[in-house]
N, C-alpha and C positions, 0 to 999 in steps of 0.2 A: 471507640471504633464502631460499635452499633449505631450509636448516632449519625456516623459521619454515612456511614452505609443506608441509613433511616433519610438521611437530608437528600442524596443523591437519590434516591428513589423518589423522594418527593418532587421533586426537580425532573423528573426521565423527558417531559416534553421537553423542557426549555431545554436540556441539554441535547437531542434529538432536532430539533429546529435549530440551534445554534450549531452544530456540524453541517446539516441540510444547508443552510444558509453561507458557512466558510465554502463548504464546497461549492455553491454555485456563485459565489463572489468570485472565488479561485479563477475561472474558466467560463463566466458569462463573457465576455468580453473578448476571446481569442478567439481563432478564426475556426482550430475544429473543438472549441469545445473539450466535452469531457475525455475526449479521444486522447487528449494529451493524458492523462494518467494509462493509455496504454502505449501512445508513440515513448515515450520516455524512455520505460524498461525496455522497449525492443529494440531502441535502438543504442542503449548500450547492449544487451545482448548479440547485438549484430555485429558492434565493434571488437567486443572481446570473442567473441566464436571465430569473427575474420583472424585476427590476431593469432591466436594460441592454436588454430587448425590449417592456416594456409604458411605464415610464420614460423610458428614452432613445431608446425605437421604435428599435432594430438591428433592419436589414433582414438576416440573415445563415439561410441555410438550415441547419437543422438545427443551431440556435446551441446547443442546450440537449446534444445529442453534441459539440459542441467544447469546451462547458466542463466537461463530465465527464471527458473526456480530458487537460485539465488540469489539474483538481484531482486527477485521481489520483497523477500523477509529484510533484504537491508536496507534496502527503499524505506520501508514501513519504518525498520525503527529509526534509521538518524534523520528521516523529516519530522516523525511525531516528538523526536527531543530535539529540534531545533524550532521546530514551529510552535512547542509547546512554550519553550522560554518566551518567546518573541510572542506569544498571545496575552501573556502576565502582562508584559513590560504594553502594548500595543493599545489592549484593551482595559486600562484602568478606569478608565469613565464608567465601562458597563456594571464595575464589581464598584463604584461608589453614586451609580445611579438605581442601581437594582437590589435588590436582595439575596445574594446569591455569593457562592466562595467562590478561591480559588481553586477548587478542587472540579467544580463542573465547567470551570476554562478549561483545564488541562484537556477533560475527560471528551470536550467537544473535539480539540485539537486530535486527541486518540483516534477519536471514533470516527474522526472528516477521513485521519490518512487510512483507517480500516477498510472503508469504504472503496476508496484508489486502488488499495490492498486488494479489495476483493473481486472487483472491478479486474483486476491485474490477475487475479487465480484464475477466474472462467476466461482467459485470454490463453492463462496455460492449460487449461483444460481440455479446452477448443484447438490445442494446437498438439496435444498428445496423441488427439483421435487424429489429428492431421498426419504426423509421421508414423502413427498404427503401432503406435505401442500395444503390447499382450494386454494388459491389465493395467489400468492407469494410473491405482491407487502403489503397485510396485513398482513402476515406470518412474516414480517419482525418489525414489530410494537411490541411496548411491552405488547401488549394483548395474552398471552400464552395462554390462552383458545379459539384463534383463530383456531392453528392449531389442525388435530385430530394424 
């Protein structure tokens, strides 16, 4: 296990340049760019806030910052474990042209959707000070009678 942890440390560039590089492979090519890692989640947040507050009338303050903050942690993980198989199976040439395991595949794949991820948190961040939440770091809590 120290080793494995010894080898990925030795590795931190190529695996830092190899997420740098999915990510802009991802999104060189489209028309806004890295923008799409924030149009995504908003606009499923747009569809389920429409939904469950015009539809189902949820009385919930500031429902449409709760479901953003939801879709982003599940964004994260069911891309980085589908994107992750699919970089084994995609990318076998690199792990029998290079030096390197499978373990710093996966960890690029991790670290590209992290990025999207975090990319996607200062989006929610950005949008708490928008609706004037009290305190932002409780604004995120599932207490909706926090914010006004």
């Amino acid at each position: 296990m120290v080793n494995k942890i010894r080898q990925m440390f030795q590795y931190r560039c190529t695996l830092f340049n190899m997420a740098f590089s999915q990510l802009r492979a991802k999104y060189t090519g489209s028309l806004l760019g890295v923008f799409w890692a924030v149009i995504n989640p908003l606009l499923m947040a747009f569809v389920i806030t429409f939904i469950f507050t015009v539809i189902f009338k949820a009385q919930i303050n500031n429902f449409s910052l709760f479901v953003f903050c939801g879709i982003l942690p599940w964004l994260f993980f069911s891309s980085f474990i589908t994107e992750s198989n699919l970089a084994v199976l995609n990318q076998r040439s690199i792990l029998k042209q290079y030096k390197i395991t499978i373990e710093i595949l996966l960890l690029s794949s991790i670290l590209e959707n992290f990025l999207k991820f975090f990319i996607g948190w200062l989006m929610v961040y950005s949008f708490s000070n928008f609706v004037n939440c009290k305190d932002n770091i409780y604004c995120f809590s599932f207490d909706s009678n926090y914010c006004t």
